[in-house]
Structure formats: structure tokens, C-alpha cells
N, C-alpha and C positions, 0 to 999 in steps of 0.2 A: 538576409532580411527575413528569408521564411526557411528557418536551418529545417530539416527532415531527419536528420540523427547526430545526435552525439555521442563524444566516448565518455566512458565510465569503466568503473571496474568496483564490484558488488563485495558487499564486508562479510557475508556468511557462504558457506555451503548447503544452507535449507532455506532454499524456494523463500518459506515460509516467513521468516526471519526477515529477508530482504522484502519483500511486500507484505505489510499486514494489511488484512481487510477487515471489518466489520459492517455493519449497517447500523446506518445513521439514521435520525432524527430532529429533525432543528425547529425552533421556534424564537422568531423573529433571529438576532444573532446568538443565539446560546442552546448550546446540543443539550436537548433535554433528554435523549435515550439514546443508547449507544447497544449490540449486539451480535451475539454469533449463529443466529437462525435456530438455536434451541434455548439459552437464557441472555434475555438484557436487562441492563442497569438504566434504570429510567430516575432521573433529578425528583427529590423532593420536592414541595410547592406548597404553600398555602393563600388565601387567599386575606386580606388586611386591606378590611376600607377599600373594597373591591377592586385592591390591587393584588395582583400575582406576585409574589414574592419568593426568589429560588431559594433553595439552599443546598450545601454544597453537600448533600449529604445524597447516597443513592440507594434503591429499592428494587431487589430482584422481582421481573415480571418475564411469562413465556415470552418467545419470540420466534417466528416472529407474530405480528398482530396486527390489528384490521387496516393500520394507517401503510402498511408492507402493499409496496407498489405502487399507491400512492404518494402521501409524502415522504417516507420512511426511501431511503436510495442506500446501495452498493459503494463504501469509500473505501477505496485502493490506493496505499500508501509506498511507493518505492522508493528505497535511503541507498543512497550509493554514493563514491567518492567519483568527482570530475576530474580524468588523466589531463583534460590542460589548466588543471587551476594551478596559477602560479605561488599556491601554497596549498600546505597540507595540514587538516585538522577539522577542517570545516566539512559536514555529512548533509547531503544535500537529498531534498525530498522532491520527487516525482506524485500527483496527485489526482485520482481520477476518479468520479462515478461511472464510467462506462463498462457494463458486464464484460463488452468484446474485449477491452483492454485489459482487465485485470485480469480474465484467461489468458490474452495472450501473453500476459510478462511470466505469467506462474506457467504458463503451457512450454514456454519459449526456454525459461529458466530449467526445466526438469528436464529438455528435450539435450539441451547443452549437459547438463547432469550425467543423463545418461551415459554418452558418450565419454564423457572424462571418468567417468566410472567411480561418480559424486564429487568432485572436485567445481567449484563453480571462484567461492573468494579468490581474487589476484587476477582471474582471466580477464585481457584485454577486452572489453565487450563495446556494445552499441547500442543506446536506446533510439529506436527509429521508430518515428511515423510510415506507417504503409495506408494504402488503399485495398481492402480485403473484402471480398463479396460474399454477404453474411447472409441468409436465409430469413428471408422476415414471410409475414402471414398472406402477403400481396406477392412475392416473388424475390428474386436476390438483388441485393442492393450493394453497392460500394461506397462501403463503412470508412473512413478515416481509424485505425485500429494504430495503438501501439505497443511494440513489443521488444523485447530483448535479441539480438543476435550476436553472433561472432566473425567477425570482418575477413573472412577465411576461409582456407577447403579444409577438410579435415585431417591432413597433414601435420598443417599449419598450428592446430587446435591440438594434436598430441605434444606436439613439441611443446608446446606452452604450458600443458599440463604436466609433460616432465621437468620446465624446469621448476614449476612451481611446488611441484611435490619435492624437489631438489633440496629448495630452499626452505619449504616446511622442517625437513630435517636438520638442515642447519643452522636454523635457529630455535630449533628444539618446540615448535610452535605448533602448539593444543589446540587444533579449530575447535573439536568435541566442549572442550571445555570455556573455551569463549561462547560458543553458543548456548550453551547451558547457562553459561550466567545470562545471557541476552534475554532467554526466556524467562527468567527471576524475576528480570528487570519488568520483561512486557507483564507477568501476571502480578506484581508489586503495584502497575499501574505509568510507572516513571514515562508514558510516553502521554500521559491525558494531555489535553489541549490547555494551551493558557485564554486569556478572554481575545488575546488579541488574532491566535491563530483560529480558535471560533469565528469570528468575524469575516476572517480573509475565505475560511471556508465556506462560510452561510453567503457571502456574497457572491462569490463564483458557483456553488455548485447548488445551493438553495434559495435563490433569488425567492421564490414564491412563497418560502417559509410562513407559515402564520404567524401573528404576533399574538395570539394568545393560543396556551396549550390547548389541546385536544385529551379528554380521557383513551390509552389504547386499549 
């Protein structure tokens, strides 16, 4: 009823790749600026018979800017494939504003890294909810945090990694270069939101969104 981890098993070997973040901006359901804490793409707009009118067109501004911490929030995207879906094809997305969690899946992911000696795609993994005591300005608290693990001692975790490297070779299979296209893709854009996945987001993670823009 209240699962605390599932399995998965993650498409790239950079961190990065497998979670992307930026920082959002919403207004009413539709992301008006989007960014990487030094440039964002903030939505055109004019105003018609004093109505706001978007267009689909976007405008580099610094980032981040005054609405940063307040409306402006941390969105942590993680795409992975689920070991019990009774079919393969479908890339399922993990979604968070939480600062703690999006350290912990990229902290979690590099830490697994390390030891496989950058090997992360193919490894049996585990996205799990924990209970983690974070350091706030009042004293430490037990945060709800989630993160990435490996179901296993570190034995267990070499073994896997050789057979996976095994099987890289025998099917002759270029992670470097599937990543590389991935990255084409993310700077191309091919992962922008449609109007429907905006909604699902401004409703979970921006309930307070304003309905008319703010200048940032």
C-alpha cells in the first residue's frame, strides 16, 4: 500500500543523464521560465485587451532572479526502466522539487559509480524512500529523502559490474556514444514539456503558482 523502494535499472552511466535538473517557474499551469542557475529561457508574453497571451517563443535572461526561492523551485527528473514491468519500452520518470532528493539520487548514483569504476547503466538498482536527518536552521530533522541504492554488499555489486561489462563487449555496445547522442537530444530540447505534462507538474509541485506572470 505505502511501497518504500522499487527496482529499476538506470539507461546511462552519467549521473547526469539519468536525472536532469533545472529550476522551474510556473504560472498558473504553464512553465514560463525554465534554467541552470547561470542562463534561463523565460516564455514570451504580451498583453491583448488585458489579456496575457504566451507564445511559444523563448528569451535568454540571468538566472538565477529575484522570484529564486521563492516561486522559482529545484525540478529533479529521474528516467529509468522498471525490472518488474511486464514489458519493455516504456522509460518511466521519477519527479521531485526536493533539494534533499535530488542530492541524494545524483550523490547516490556517483557513489555507486565510483565503485564500479563508472559503470552505473544495467546495474540491478533501487529507488528507495529513506528517513534521513538533515540539518535545518532550528536543529536536525527527519526528512523523508530519496535515493538510489544497490540491493547488496560490494561483492555482489563487482560481480554485476563484470558481467555487465561482459556483455557490453559482446554486443559491441558504445555507452559513450549513446550518451553523446542523449546529450544532442537534451540540448536540441526533445525533452520540453507538453501542455499536459505542465499541468500534472504545476499541480503537484506549484499548487501556489500565480495566474498572472510576474516580471523576473
Amino acid at each position: 500500500e505505502k511501497p518504500k523502494a522499487i527496482p529499476i535499472v538506470l539507461l546511462y552511466d552519467d549521473e547526469h543523464l539519468n536525472m536532469t535538473t533545472e529550476f522551474t517557474y510556473y504560472v498558473g499551469t504553464r512553465r514560463a521560465c525554465h534554467g541552470d542557475g547561470e542562463t534561463a529561457q523565460r516564455r514570451k508574453r504580451q498583453m491583448k485587451e488585458n489579456e496575457v497571451v504566451w507564445e511559444n517563443e523563448w528569451e535568454d535572461i540571468p538566472c538565477p532572479c529575484k522570484a529564486f526561492n521563492d516561486k522559482c523551485k529545484p525540478l529533479g527528473t529521474l528516467r529509468c526502466l522498471l525490472v518488474d514491468s511486464p514489458t519493455v519500452g516504456g522509460c518511466y520518470q521519477f519527479r521531485t522539487t526536493s533539494w534533499n532528493s535530488i542530492s541524494g539520487c545524483l550523490n547516490s548514483q556517483g557513489l555507486i559509480k565510483a565503485a564500479t569504476a563508472g559503470i552505473l547503466r544495467g546495474i540491478p538498482l533501487q529507488l528507495r524512500l529513506i528517513n534521513r536527518q538533515v540539518a535545518t536552521p532550528t536543529g536536525n530533522v527527519a526528512m523523508p529523502i530519496v535515493h538510489v541504492e544497490f540491493a547488496g554488499n560490494l561483492q555482489s555489486l563487482y560481480e554485476h559490474t563484470r558481467a555487465i561489462a561482459e556483455q557490453r563487449r559482446a554486443m559491441l555496445q558504445d555507452v559513450a556514444q549513446l550518451e553523446a547522442q542523449a546529450r544532442l537530444m537534451l540540448a536540441a530540447g526533445t525533452t520540453a514539456m507538453t501542455p499536459e505534462e505542465d499541468a500534472a507538474i504545476a499541480a503537484e509541485f506549484y499548487p501556489e503558482a500565480p495566474e498572472l506572470p510576474e516580471d523576473p
